[in-house]
N, C-alpha and C positions, 0 to 999 in steps of 0.2 A: 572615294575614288579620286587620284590626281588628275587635272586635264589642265588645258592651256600650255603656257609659258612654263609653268614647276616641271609639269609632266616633260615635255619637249629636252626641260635640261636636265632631270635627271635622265632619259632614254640616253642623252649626248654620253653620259659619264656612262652607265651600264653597257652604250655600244663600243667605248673606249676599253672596259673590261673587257668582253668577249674578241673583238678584234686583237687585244696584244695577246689572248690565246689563254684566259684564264677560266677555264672548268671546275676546277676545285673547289669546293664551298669554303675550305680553311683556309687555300689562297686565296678568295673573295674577301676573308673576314679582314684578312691581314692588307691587303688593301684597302679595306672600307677603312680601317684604321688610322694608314696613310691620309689619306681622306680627312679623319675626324681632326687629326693635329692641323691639317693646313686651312679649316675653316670654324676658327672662333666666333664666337657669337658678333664681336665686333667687326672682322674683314667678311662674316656671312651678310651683312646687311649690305655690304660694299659693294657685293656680285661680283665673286673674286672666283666663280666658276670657271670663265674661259681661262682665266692663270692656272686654276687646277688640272685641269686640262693638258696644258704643256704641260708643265712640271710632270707630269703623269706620263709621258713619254719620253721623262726623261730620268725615267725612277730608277732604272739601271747604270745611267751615269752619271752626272754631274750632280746630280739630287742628292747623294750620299754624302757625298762633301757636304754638304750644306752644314753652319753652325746651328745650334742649339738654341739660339737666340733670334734664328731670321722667323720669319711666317711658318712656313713649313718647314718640315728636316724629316730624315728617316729615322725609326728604330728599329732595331734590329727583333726579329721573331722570338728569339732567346729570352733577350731584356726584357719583353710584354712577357712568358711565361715566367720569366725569373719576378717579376713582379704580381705573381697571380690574375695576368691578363686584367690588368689596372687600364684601364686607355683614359685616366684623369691626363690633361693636359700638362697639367702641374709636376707629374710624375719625372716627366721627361723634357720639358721646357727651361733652360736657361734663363732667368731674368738678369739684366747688368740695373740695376741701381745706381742712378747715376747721384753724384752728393749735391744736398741743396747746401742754399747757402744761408744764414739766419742772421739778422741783427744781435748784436751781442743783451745780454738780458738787462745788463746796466742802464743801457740806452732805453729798452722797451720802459721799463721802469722810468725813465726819465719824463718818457714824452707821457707813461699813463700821469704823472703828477702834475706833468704841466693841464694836462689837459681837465686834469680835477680840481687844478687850480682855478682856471678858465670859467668852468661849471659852477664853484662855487661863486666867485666877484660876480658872474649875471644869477645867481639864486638870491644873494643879499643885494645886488639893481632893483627884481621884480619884487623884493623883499620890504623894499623903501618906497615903492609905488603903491602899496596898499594903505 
């Protein structure tokens, strides 16, 4: 059984459900779904509840827009059937890859022989010490 602080905030979101007028369990589903894309495991640790919250009031307008790539976004009821009601994040999430940037391999190569070099002149130091 939930009590405390967990309980309190989901009651906040389930009183957010029934207030904008949602009866429907298939409606229910398709918003808990809303729901699952805008709290990944990393902004769920964040307490990114009261953002869910707005955003959830404003799932009629300005939410729709939202890109692919922000925290949240919508999908459309269609796209989750057309996809065998998939709710993988992955499904529907846009990643941009932004490009790294690498030292050229010549150079890596350089510094591993310098420094094998290094390695070796103090192995024949401690070498001449015995």
């Amino acid at each position: 059984m939930l009590t405390g602080e967990l309980r309190n905030r989901i009651d906040t979101v389930w009183n957010a459900f029934w207030s904008g007028g949602i009866a429907n369990p298939l409606e229910v589903i398709e918003q808990i779904t809303y729901l699952l894309f805008t709290l990944t495991a990393e902004e769920a640790s964040k307490n990114n509840l009261p953002d869910v919250v707005a955003r959830w009031a404003e799932r009629a307008g300005t939410e729709r827009g939202r890109a692919r790539t922000e925290q949240s976004f919508c999908v459309s009821k269609m796209e989750i059937a057309a996809a065998d009601y998939d709710l993988s994040l992955n499904r529907y999430k846009e990643v941009v890859h932004e490009a790294a940037e690498h030292r050229a391999p010549k150079e890596i190569i350089a510094d591993l022989k310098a420094l094998e070099q290094e390695i070796f002149e103090e192995l024949d130091e401690l070498e001449a010490m015995l």
